[in-house]
C-alpha positions as MATLAB code, in Angstrom:
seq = 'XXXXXXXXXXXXXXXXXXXXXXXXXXXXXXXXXXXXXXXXXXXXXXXXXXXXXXXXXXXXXXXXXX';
ca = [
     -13.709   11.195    7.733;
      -9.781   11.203    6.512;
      -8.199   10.292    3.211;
      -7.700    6.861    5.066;
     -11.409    6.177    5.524;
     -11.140    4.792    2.047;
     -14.518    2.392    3.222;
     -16.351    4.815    4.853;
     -15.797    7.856    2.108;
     -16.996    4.737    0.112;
     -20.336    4.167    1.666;
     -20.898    7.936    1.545;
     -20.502    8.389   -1.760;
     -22.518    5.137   -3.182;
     -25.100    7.228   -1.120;
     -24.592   10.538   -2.702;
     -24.723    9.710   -5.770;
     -26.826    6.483   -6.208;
     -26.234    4.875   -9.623;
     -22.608    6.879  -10.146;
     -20.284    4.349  -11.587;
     -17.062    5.367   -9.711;
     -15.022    3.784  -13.002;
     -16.442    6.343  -15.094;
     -14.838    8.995  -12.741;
     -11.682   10.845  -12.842;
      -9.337   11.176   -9.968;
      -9.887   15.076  -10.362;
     -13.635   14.453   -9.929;
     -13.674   11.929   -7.314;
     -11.142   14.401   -5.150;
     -13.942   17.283   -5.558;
     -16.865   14.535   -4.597;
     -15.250   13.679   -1.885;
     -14.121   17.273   -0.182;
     -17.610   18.030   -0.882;
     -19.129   15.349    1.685;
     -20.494   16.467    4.656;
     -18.743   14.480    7.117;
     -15.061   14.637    5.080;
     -12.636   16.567    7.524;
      -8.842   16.493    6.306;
      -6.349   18.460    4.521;
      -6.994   18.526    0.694;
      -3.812   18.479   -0.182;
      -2.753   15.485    1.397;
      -4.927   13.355   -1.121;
      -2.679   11.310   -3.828;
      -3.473    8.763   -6.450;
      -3.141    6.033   -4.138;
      -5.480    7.087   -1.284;
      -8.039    8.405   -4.570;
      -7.844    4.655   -5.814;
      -8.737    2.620   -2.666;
     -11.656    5.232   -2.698;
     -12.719    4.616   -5.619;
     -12.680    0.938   -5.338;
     -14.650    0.894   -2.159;
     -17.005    2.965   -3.746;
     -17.190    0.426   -6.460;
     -17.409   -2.389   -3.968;
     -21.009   -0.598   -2.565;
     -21.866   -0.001   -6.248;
     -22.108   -3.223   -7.211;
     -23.735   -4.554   -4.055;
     -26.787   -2.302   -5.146;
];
């Protein structure tokens, strides 16, 4: 997965870490989460607010579908 697999980075981390609000987590935080996943494969420093956001709103997105 890239920074641009906003959805998919999504999906993996409603699955990581079941019952996570993604509100209640910083940009800082959700960067780390997110080089930690398995399947995430891109540069670290090419993340940015705006890529971090659409994250973390597709992670909402799964988080309230549980």
């Amino acid at each position: 997965m890239k920074w641009t697999d906003a959805e998919d980075i999504g999906i993996a981390l409603a699955e990581k870490f079941p019952g996570v609000d993604p509100l209640t987590i910083r940009f800082t935080d959700l960067r780390e989460r997110v080089l930690a996943l398995d399947d995430f494969d891109d540069d670290p420093k090419t993340s940015n607010e705006p890529r971090l956001e659409a994250i973390q709103m597709a992670w909402h997105e799964e988080f309230t579908d549980q």
